[in-house]
C-alpha positions as CSV (number, residue, x, y, z in Angstrom):
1,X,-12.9,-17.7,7.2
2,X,-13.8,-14.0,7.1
3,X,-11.4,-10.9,5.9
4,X,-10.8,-9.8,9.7
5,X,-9.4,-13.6,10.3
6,X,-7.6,-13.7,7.3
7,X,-6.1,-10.1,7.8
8,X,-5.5,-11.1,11.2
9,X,-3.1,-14.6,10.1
10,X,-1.8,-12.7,7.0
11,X,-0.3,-9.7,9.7
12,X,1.2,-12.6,12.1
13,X,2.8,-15.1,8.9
14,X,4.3,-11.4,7.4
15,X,5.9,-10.3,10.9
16,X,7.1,-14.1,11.1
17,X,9.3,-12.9,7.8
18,X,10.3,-9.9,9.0
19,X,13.3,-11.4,10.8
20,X,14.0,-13.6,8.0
21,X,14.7,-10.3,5.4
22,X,16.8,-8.7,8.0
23,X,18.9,-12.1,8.9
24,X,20.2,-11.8,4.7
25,X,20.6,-8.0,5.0
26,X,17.7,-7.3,3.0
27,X,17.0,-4.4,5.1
28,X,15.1,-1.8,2.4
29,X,13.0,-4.8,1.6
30,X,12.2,-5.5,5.2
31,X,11.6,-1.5,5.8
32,X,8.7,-2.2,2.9
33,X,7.6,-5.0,4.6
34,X,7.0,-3.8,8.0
35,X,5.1,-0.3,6.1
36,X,2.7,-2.6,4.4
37,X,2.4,-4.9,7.5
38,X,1.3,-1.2,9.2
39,X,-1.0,-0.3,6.4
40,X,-2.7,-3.6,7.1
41,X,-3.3,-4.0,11.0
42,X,-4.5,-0.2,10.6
43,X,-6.8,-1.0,8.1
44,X,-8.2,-4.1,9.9
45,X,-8.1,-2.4,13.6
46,X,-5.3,-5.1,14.0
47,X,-3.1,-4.3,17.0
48,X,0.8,-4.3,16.4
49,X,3.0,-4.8,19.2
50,X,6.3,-2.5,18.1
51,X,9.0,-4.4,16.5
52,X,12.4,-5.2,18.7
53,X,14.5,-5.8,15.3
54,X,16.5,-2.6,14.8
């Protein structure tokens, strides 16, 4: 598998989480979560669809 797959799946298994952290309150964490899933899909030229959670 090459980096831009593996980038790719890592992006979509991290925003699967997302929903998770905010479901037990963990907000702050979840605000970390969704910066570094941001650094990532901009590194990689991955699109992000924008979130729906608030």
């Amino acid at each position: 598998m090459n980096k831009d797959a593996i980038a790719k799946s890592l992006a979509a298994d991290l925003e699967a989480r997302l929903g998770q952290l905010e479901a037990i309150g963990a907000l702050l964490a979840a605000a970390h979560l969704d910066a570094a899933i941001d650094a990532l899909c901009r590194e990689f030229g991955i699109p992000r669809n924008a979130s729906d959670t608030d």
